[in-house]
C-alpha positions in Angstrom: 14.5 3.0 -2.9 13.9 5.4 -6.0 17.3 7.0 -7.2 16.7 10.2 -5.7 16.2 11.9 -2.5 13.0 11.8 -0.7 13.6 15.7 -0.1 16.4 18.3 -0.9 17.4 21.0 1.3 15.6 23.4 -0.8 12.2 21.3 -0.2 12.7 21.2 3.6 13.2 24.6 3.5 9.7 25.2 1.7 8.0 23.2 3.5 8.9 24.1 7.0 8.0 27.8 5.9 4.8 26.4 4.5 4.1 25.1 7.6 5.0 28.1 9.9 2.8 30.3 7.2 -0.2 28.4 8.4 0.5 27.7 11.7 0.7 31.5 11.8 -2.2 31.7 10.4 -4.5 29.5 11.9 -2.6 28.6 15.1 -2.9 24.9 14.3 0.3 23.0 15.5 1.2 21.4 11.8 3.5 18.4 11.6 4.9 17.0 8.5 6.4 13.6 7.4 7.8 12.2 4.4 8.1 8.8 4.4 10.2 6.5 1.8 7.8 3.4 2.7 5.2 2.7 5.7 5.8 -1.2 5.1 8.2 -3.5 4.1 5.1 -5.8 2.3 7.3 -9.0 2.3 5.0 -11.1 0.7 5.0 -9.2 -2.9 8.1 -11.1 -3.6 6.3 -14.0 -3.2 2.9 -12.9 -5.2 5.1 -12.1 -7.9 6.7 -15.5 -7.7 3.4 -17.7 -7.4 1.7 -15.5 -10.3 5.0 -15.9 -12.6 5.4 -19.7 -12.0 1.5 -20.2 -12.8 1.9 -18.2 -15.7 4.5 -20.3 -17.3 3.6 -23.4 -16.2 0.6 -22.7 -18.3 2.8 -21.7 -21.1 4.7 -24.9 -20.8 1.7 -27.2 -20.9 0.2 -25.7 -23.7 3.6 -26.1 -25.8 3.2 -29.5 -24.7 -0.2 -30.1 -26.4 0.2 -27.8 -29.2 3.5 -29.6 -30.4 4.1 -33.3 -28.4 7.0 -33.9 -30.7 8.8 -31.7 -28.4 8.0 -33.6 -25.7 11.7 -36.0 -25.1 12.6 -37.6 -21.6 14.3 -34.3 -20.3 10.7 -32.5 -20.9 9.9 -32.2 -17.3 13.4 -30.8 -16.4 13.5 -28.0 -18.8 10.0 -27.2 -17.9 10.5 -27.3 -14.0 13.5 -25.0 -14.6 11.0 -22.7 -16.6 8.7 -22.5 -14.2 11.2 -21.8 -11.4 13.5 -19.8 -13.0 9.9 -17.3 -14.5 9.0 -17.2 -10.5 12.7 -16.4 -9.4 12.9 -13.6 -11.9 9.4 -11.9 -10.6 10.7 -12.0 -7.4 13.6 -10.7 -8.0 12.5 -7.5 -9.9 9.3 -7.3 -7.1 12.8 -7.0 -4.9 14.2 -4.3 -6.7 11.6 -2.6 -8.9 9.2 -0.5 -6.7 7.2 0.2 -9.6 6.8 -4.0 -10.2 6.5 -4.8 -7.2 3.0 -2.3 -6.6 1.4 -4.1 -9.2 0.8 -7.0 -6.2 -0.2 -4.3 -4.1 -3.6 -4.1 -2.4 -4.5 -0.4 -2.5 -6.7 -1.4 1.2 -3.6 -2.8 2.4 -1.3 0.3 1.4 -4.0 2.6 2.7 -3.7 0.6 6.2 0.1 0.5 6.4 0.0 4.5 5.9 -2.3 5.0 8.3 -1.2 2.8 11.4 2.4 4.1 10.5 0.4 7.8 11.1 -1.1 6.6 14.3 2.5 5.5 15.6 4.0 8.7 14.6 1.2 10.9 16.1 2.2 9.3 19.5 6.1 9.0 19.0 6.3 12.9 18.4 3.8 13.8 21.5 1.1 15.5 18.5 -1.1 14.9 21.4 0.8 16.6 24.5 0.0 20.0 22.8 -1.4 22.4 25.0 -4.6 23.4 23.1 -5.0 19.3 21.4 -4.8 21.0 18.3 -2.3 18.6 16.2 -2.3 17.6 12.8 -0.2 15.3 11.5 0.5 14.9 7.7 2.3 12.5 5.6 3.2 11.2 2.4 4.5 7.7 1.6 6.3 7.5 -1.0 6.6 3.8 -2.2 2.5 3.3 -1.3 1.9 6.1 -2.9 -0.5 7.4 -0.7 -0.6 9.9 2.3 -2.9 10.6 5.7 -3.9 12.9 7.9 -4.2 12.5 11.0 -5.8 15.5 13.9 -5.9 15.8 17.7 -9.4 16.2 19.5 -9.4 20.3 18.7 -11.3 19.6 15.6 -13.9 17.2 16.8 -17.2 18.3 15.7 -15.7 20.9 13.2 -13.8 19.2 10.5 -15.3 15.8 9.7 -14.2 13.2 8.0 -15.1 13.9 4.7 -12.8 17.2 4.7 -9.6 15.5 6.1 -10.3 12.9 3.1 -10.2 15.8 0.6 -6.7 16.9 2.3 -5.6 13.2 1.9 -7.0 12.8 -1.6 -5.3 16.5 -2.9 -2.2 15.5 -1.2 -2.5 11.8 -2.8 -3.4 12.8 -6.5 -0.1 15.7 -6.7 2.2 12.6 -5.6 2.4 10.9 -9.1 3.4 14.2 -10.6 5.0 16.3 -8.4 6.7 13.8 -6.5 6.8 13.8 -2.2 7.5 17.9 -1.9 4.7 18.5 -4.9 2.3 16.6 -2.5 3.1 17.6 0.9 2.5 21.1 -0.4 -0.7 20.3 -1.8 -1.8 18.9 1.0 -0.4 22.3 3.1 -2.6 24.0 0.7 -5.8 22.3 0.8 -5.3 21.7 4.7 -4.9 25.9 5.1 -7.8 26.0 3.3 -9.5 23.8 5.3 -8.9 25.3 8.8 -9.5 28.9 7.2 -13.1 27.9 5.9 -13.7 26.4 9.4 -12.7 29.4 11.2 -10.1 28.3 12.8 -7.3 31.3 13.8 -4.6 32.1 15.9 -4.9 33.2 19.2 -2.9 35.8 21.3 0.0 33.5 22.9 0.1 30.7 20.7 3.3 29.2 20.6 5.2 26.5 18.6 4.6 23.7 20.6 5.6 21.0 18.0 8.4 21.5 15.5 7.7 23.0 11.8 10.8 21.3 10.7 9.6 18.3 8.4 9.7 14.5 9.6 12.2 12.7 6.3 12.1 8.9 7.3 14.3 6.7 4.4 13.1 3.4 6.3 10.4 1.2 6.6 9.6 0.5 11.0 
């Protein structure tokens, strides 16, 4: 985990009056979540390990050919401990440095963490038990670096895929510089925008069916 908290008091509060701005608004039912990490990815460790092992191995056996008076009968142990201990070390920063450890990182497979950790939230908080179906459920991820949107069957028809992706990609592009509130609110923003230029609005009676307060999850399922 980064060194800081995902969100402050002061964010929660913004946010959760962001939310019941445009819920007001629009009478969408909004839900929020800011998530440290969608996936554990155990097997960066071991990418980081394989590529830094391969990498000096290499490095070994061209010192070997470039100078073969180096070579003595304890030559193969210092280079097995080379290799090893190069792989033990990218392991252990892919461990402990989320920033190393993304650089083994399929984008596709961070994209499809995100997303099936949306579609598990959508049904753990009941987005679709909302009187009018008219749930959307936004997140942002921090360690993936990437967020989702995900909408109940209200918009079918009337917001297609191509607008939720611009939500997701405003959202996604205000994460690397205004950290998880900086994004969340962008996405807010271009989502409000979205359900205005659709014509979507409050009706008489609306009520809160789904909490405004936002969803801050430090763990990985």
């Amino acid at each position: 985990m980064d060194d800081h908290r995902l969100l402050g008091r002061d964010d929660l509060a913004a946010i959760e009056a962001r939310i019941g701005a445009i819920e007001s608004r629009t009478g969408a039912q909004v839900v929020v979540a800011a998530l440290e990490r969608s996936d554990r990815f155990h097997g960066l460790r071991w990418r980081a390990y394989a590529l830094a092992s391969a990498v000096a191995a290499v490095a070994v056996t061209i010192a070997d050919l470039t100078r073969p008076e180096w070579v003595t009968a304890h030559t193969a142990i210092v280079a097995a401990a080379i290799v090893v201990g190069a792989g033990l070390v990218a392991a252990l920063a892919a461990t402990g440095i989320p920033a190393f450890a993304r650089l083994f990182l399929q984008r596709s497979r961070a994209h499809a963490a995100v997303n099936a950790r949306a579609r598990s939230l959508f049904v753990e908080r009941e987005c679709a038990a909302t009187p009018r179906r008219n749930a959307i459920l936004l997140i942002a991820s921090r360690y993936e670096r990437v967020a989702a949107v995900l909408a109940d069957r209200a918009y079918r028809g009337r917001i297609d895929d191509a607008d939720w992706q611009r939500v997701v990609d405003s959202t996604t592009s205000a994460m690397a510089s205004g950290g998880v509130r900086g994004a969340l609110v962008a996405g807010l923003d271009a989502l409000e925008s979205l359900l205005v230029a659709r014509g979507f609005a409050a009706l008489p009676g609306d009520g809160n069916a789904l909490p405004d307060a936002p969803l801050v999850i430090e763990d990985a399922p």
